[in-house]
N, CA, C, O and CB atoms as a CASP TS submission, in Angstrom:
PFRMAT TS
TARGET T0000
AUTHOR 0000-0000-0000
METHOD Language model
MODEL 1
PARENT N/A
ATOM      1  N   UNK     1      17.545  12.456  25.107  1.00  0.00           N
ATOM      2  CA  UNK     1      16.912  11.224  25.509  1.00  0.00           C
ATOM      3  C   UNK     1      15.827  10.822  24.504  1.00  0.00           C
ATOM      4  O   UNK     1      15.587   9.673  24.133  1.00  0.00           O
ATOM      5  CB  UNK     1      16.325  11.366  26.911  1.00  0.00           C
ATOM      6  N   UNK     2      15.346  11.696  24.208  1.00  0.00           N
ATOM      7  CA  UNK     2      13.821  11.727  23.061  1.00  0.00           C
ATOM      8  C   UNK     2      14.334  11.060  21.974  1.00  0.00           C
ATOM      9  O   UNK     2      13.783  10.085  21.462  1.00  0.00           O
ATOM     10  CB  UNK     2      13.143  13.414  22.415  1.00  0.00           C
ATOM     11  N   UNK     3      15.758  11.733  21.460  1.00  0.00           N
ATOM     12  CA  UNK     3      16.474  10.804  19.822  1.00  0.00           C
ATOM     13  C   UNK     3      17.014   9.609  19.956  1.00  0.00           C
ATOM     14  O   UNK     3      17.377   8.832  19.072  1.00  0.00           O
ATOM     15  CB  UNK     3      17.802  11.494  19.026  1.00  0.00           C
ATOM     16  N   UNK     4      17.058   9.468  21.404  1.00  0.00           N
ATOM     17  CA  UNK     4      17.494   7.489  21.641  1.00  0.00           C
ATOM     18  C   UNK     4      16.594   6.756  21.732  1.00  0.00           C
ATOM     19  O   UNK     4      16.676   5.634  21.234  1.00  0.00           O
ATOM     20  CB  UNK     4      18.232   6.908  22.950  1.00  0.00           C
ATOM     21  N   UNK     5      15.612   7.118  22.310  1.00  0.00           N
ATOM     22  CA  UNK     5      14.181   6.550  22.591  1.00  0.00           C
ATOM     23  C   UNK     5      13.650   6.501  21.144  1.00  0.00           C
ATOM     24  O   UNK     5      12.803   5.649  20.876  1.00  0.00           O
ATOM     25  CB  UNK     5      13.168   7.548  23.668  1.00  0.00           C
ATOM     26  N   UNK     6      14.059   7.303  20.244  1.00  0.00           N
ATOM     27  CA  UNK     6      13.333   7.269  18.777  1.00  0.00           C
ATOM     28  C   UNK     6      14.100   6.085  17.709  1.00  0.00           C
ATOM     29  O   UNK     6      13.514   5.422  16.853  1.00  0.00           O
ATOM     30  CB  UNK     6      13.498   8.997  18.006  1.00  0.00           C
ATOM     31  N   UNK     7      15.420   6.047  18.005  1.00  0.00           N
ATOM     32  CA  UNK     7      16.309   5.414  17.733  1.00  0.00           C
ATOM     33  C   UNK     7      16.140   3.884  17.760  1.00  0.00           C
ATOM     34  O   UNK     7      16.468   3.177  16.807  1.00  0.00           O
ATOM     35  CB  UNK     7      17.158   5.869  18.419  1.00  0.00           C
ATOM     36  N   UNK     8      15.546   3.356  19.041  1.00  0.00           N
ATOM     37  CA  UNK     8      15.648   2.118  19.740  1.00  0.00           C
ATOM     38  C   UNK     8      14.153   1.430  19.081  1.00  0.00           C
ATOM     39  O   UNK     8      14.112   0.261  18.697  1.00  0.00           O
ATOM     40  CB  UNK     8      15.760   2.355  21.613  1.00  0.00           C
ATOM     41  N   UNK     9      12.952   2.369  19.026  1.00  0.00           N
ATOM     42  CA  UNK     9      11.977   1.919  18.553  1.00  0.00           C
ATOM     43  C   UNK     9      12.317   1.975  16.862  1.00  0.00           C
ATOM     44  O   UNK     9      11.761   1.203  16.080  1.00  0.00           O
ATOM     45  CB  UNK     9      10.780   2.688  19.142  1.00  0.00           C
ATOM     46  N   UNK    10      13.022   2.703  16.554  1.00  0.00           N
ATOM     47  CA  UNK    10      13.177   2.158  15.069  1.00  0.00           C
ATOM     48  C   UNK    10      14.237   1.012  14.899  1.00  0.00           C
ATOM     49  O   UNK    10      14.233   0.362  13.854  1.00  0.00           O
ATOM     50  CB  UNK    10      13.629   3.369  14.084  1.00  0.00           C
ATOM     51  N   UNK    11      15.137   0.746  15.883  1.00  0.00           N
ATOM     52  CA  UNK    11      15.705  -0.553  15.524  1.00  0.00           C
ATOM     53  C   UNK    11      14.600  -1.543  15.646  1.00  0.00           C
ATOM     54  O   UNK    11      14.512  -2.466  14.836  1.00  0.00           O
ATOM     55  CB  UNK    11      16.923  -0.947  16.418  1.00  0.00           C
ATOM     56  N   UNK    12      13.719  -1.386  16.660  1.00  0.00           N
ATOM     57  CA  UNK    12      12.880  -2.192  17.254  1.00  0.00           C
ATOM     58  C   UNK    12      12.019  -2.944  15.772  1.00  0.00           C
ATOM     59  O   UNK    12      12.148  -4.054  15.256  1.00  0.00           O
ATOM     60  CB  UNK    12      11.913  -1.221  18.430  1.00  0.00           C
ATOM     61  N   UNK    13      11.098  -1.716  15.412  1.00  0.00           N
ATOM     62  CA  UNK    13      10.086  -1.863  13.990  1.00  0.00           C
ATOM     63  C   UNK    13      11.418  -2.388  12.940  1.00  0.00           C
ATOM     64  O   UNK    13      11.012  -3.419  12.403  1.00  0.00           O
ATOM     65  CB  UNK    13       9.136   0.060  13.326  1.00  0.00           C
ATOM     66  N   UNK    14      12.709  -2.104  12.493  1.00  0.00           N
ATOM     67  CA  UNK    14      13.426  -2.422  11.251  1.00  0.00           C
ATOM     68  C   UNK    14      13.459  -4.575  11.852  1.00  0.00           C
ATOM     69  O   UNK    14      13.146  -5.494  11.095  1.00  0.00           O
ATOM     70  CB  UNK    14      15.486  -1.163  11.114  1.00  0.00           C
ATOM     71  N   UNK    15      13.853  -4.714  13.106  1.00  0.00           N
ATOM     72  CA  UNK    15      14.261  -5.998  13.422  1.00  0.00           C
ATOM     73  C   UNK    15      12.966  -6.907  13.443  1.00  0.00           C
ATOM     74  O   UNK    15      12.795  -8.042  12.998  1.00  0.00           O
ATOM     75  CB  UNK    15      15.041  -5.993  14.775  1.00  0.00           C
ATOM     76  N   UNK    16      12.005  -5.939  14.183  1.00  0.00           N
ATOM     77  CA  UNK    16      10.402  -7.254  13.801  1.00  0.00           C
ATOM     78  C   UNK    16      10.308  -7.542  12.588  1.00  0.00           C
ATOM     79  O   UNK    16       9.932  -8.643  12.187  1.00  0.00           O
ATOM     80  CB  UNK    16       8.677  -6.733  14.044  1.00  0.00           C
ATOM     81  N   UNK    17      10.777  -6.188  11.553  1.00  0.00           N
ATOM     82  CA  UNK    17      10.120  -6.748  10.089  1.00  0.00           C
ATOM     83  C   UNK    17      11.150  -7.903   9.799  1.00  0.00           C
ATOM     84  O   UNK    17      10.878  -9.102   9.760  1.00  0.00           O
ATOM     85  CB  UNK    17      10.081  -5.452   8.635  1.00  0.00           C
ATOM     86  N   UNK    18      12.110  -7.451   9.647  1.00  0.00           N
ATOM     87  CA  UNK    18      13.415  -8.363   9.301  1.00  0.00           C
ATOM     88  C   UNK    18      13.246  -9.668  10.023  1.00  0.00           C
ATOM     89  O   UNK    18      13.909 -10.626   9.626  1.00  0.00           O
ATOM     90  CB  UNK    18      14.895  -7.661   9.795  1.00  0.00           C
ATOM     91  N   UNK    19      12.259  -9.841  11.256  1.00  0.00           N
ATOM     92  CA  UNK    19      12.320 -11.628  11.899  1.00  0.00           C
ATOM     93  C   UNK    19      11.100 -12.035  11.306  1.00  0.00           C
ATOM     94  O   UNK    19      10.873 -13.228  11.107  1.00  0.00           O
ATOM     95  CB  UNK    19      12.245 -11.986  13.869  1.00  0.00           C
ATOM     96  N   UNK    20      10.082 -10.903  10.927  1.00  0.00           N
ATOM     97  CA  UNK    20       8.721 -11.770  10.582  1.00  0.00           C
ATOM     98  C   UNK    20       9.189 -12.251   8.965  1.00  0.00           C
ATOM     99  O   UNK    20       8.631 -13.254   8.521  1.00  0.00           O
ATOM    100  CB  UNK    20       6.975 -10.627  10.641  1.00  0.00           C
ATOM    101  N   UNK    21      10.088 -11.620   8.196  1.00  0.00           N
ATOM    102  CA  UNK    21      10.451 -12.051   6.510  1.00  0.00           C
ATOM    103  C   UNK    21      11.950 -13.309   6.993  1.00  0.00           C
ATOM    104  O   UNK    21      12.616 -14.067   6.287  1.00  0.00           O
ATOM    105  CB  UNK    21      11.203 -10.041   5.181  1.00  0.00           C
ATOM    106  N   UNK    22      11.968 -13.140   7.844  1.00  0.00           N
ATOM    107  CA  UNK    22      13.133 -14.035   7.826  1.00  0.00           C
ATOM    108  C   UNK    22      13.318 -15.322   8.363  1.00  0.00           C
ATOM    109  O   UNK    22      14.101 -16.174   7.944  1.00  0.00           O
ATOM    110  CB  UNK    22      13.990 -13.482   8.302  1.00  0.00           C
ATOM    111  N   UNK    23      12.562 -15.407   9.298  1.00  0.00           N
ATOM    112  CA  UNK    23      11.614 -16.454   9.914  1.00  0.00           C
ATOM    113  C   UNK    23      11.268 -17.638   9.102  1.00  0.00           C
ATOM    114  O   UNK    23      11.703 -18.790   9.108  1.00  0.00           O
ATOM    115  CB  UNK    23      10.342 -15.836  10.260  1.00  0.00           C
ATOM    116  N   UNK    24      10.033 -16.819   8.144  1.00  0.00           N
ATOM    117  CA  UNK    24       9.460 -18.378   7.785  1.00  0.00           C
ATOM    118  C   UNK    24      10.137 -18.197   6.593  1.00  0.00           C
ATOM    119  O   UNK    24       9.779 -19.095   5.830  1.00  0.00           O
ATOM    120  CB  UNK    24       7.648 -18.821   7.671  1.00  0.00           C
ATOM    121  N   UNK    25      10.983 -17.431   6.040  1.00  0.00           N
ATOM    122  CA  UNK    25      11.928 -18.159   5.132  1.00  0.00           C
ATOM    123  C   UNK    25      13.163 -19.098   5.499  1.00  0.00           C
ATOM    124  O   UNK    25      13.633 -19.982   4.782  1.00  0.00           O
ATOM    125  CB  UNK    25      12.451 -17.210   4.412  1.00  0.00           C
ATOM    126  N   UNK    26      13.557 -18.743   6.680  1.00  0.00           N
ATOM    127  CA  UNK    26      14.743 -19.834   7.185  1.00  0.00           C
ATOM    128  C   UNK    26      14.179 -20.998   7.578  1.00  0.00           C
ATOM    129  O   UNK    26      15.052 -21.854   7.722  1.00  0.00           O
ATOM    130  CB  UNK    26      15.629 -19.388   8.422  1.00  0.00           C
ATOM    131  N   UNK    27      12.609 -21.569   7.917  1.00  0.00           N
ATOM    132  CA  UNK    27      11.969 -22.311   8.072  1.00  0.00           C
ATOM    133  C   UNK    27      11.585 -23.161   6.564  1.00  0.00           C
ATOM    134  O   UNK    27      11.580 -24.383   6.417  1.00  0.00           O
ATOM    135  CB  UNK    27      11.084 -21.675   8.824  1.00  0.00           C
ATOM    136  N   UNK    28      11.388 -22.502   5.908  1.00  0.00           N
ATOM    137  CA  UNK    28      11.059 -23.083   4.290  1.00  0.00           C
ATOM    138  C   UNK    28      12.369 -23.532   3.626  1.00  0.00           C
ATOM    139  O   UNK    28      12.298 -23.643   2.402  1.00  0.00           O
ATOM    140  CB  UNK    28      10.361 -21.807   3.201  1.00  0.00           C
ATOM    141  N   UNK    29      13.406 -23.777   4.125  1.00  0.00           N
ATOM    142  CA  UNK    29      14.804 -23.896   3.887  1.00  0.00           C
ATOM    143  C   UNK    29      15.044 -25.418   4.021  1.00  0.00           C
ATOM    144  O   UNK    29      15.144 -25.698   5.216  1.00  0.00           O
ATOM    145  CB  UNK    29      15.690 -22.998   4.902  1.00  0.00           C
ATOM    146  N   UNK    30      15.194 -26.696   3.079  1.00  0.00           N
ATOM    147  CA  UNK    30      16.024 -27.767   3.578  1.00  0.00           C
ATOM    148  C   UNK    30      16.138 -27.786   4.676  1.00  0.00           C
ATOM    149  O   UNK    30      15.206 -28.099   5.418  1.00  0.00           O
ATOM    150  CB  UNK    30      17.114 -27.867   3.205  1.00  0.00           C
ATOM    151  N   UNK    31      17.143 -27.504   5.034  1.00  0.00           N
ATOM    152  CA  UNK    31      17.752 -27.930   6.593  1.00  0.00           C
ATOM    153  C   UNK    31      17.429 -26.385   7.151  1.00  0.00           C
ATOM    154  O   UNK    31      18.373 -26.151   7.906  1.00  0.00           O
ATOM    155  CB  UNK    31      19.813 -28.516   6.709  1.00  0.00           C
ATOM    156  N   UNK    32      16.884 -25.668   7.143  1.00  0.00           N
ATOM    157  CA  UNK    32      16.464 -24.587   7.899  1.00  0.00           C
ATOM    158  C   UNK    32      16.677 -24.417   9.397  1.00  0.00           C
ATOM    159  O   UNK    32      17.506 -23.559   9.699  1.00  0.00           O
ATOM    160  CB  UNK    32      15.243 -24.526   7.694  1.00  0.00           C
ATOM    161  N   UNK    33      16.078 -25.078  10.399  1.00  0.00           N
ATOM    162  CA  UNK    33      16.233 -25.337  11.509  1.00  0.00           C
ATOM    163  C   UNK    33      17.593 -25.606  11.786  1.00  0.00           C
ATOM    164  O   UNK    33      18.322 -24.779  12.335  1.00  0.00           O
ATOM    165  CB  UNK    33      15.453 -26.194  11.809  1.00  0.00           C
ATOM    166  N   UNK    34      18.039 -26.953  11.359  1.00  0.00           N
ATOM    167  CA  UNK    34      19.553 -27.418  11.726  1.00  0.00           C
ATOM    168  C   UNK    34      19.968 -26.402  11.847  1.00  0.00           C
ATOM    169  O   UNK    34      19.958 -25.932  12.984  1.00  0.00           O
ATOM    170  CB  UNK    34      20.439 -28.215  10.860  1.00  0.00           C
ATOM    171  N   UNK    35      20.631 -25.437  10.510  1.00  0.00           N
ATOM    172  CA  UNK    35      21.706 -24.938   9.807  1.00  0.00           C
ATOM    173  C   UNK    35      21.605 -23.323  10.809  1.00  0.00           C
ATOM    174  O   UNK    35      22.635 -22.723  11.114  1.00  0.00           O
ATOM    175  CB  UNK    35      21.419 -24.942   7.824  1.00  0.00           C
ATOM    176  N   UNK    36      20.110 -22.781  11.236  1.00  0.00           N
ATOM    177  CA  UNK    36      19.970 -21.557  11.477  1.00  0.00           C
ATOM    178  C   UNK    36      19.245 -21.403  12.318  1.00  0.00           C
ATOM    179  O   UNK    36      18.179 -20.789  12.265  1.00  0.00           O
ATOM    180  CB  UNK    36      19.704 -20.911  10.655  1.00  0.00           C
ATOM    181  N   UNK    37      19.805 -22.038  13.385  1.00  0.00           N
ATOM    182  CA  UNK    37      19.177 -22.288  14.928  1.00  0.00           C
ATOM    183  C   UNK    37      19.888 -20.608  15.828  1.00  0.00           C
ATOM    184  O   UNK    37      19.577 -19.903  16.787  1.00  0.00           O
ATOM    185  CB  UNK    37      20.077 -24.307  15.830  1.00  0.00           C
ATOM    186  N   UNK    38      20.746 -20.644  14.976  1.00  0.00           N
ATOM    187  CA  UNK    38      21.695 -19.187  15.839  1.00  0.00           C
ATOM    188  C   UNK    38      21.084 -18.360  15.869  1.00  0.00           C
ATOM    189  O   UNK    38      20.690 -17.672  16.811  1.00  0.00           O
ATOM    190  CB  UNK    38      22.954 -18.483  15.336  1.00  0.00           C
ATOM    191  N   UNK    39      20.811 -18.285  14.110  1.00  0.00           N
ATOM    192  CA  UNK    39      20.395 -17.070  13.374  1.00  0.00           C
ATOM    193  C   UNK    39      18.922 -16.674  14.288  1.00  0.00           C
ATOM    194  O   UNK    39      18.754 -15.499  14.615  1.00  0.00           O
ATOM    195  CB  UNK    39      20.138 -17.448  11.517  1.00  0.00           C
ATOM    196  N   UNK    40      17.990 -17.629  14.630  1.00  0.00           N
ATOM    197  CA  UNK    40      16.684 -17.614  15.126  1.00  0.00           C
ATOM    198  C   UNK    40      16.886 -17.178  16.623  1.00  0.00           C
ATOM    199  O   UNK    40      16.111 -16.373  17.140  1.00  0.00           O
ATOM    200  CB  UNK    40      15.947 -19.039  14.932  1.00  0.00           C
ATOM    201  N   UNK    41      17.964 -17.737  17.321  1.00  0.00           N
ATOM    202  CA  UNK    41      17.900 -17.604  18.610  1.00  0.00           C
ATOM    203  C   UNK    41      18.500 -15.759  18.721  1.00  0.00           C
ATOM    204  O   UNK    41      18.046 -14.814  19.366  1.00  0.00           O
ATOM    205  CB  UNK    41      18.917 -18.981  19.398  1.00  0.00           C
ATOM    206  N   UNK    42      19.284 -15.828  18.094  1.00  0.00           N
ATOM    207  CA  UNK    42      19.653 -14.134  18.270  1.00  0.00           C
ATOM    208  C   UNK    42      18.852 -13.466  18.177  1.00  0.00           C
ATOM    209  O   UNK    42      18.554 -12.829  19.188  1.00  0.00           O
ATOM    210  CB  UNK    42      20.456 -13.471  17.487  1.00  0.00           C
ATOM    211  N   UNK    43      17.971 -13.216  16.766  1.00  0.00           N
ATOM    212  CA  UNK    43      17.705 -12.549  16.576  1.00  0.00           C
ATOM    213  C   UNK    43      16.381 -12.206  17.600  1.00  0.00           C
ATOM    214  O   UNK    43      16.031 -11.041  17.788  1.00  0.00           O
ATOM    215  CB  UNK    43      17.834 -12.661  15.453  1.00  0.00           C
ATOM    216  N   UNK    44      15.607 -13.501  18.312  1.00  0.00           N
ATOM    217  CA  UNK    44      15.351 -13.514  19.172  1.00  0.00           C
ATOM    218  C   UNK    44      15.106 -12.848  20.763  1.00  0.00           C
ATOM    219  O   UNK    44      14.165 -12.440  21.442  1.00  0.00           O
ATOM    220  CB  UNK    44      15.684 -13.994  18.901  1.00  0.00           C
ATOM    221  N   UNK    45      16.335 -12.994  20.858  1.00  0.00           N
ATOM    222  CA  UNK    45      16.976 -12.400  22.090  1.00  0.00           C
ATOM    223  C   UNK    45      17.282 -10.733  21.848  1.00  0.00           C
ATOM    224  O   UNK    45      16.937  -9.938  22.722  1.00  0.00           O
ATOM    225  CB  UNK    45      18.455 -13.275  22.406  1.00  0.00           C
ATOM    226  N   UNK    46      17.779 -10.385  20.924  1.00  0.00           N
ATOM    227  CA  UNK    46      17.775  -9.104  20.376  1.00  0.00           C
ATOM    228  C   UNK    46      16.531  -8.471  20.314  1.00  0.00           C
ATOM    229  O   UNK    46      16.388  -7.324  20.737  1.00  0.00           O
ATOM    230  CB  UNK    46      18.289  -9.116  19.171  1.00  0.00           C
ATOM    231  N   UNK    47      15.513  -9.195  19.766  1.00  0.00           N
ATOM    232  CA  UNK    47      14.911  -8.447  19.956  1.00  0.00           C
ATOM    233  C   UNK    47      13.631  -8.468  21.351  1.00  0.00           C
ATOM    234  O   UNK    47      12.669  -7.704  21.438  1.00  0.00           O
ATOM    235  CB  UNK    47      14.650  -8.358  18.745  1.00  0.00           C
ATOM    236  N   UNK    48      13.871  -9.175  21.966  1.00  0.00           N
ATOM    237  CA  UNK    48      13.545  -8.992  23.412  1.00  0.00           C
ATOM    238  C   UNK    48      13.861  -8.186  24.397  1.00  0.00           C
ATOM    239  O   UNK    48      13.133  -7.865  25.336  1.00  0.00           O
ATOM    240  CB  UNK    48      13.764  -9.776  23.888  1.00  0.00           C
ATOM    241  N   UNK    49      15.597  -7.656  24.069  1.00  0.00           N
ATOM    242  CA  UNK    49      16.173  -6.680  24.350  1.00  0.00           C
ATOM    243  C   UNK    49      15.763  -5.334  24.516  1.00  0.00           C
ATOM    244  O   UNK    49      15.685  -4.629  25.522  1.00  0.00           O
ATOM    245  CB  UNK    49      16.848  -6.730  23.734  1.00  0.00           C
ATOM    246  N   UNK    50      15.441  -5.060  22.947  1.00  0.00           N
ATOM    247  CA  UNK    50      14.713  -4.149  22.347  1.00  0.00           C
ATOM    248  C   UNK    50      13.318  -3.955  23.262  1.00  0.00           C
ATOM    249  O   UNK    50      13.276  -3.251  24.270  1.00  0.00           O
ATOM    250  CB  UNK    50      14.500  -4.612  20.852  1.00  0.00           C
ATOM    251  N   UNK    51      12.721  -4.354  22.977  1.00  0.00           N
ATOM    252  CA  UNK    51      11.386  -4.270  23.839  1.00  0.00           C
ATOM    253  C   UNK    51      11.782  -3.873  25.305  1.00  0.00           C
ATOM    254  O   UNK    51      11.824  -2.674  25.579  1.00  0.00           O
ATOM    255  CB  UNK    51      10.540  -5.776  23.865  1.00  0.00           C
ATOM    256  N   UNK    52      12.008  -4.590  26.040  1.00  0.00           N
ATOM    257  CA  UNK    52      12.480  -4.116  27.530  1.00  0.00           C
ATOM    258  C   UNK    52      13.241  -2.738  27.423  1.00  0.00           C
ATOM    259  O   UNK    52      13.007  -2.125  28.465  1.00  0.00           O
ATOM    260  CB  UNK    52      13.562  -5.282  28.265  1.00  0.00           C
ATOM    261  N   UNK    53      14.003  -2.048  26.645  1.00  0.00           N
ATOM    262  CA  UNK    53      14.586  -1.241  26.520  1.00  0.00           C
ATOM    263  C   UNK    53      13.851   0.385  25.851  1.00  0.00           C
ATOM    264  O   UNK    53      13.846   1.584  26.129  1.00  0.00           O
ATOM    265  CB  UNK    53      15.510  -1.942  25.912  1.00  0.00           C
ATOM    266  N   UNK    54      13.313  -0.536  24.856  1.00  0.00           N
ATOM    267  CA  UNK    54      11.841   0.451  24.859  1.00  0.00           C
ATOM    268  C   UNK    54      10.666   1.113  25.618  1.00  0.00           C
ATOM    269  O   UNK    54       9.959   2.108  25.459  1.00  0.00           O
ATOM    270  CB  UNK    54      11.205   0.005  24.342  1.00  0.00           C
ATOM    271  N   UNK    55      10.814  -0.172  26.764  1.00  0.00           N
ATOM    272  CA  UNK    55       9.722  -0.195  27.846  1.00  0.00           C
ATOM    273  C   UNK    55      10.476   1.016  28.662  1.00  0.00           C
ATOM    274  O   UNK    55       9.898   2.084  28.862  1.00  0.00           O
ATOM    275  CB  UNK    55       9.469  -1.857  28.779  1.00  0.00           C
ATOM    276  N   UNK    56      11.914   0.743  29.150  1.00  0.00           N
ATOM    277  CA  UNK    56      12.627   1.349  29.801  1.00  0.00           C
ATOM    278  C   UNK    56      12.857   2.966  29.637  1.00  0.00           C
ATOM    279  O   UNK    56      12.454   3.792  30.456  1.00  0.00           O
ATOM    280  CB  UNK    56      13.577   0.664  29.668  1.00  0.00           C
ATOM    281  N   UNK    57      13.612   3.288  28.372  1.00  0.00           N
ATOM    282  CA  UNK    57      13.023   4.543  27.783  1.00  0.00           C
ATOM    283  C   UNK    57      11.884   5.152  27.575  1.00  0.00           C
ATOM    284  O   UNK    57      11.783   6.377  27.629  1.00  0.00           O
ATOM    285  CB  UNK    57      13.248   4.608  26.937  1.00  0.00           C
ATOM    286  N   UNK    58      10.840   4.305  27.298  1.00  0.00           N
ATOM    287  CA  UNK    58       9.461   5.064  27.478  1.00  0.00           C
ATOM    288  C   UNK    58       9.545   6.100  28.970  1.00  0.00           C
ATOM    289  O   UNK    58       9.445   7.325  29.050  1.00  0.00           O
ATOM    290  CB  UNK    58       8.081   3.727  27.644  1.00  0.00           C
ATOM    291  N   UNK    59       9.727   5.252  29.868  1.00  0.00           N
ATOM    292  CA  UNK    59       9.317   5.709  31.310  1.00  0.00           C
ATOM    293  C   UNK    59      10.205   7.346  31.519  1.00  0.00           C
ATOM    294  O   UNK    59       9.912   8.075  32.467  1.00  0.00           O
ATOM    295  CB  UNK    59       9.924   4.288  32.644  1.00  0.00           C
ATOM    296  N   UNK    60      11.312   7.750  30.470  1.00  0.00           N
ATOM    297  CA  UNK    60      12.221   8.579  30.514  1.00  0.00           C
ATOM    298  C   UNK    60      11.491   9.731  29.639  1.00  0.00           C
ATOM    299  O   UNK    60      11.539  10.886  30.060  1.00  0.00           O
ATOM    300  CB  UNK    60      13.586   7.983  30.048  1.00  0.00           C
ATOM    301  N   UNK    61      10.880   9.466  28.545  1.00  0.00           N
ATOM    302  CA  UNK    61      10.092  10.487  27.716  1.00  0.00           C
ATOM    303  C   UNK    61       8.730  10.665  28.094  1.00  0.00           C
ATOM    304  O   UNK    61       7.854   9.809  27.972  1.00  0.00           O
ATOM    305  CB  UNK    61      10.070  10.137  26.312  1.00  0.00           C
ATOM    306  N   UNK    62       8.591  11.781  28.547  1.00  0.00           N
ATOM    307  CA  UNK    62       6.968  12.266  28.795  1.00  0.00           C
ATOM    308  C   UNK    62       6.532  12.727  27.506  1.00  0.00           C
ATOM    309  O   UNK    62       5.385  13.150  27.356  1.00  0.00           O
ATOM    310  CB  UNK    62       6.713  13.575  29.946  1.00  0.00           C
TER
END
């Protein structure tokens, strides 16, 4: 349980970095918004996922 819980917070930290660099570069983009409304909303939701799931596993590792 301890190596999933370790697992999930490192997807967690790899995906914040990857939305905070990816973010305001898909924003600094021409059509940014239009073109990569997906890209924003997923990654989004993913990582909201993450968090609740983190929260969830926490409660499993003392």
């Amino acid at each position: 349980m301890t190596a999933l819980f370790q697992l999930t917070v490192f997807a967690l930290i790899l995906l914040s970095f990857a939305l905070v660099v990816g973010i305001p570069f898909t924003f600094a983009l021409p059509q940014g918004w239009v073109s990569n409304r997906n890209f924003i909303f997923a990654g989004s939701g993913v990582w909201l996922l993450l968090v609740f799931a983190v929260g969830i596993l926490n409660s499993f590792v003392v």
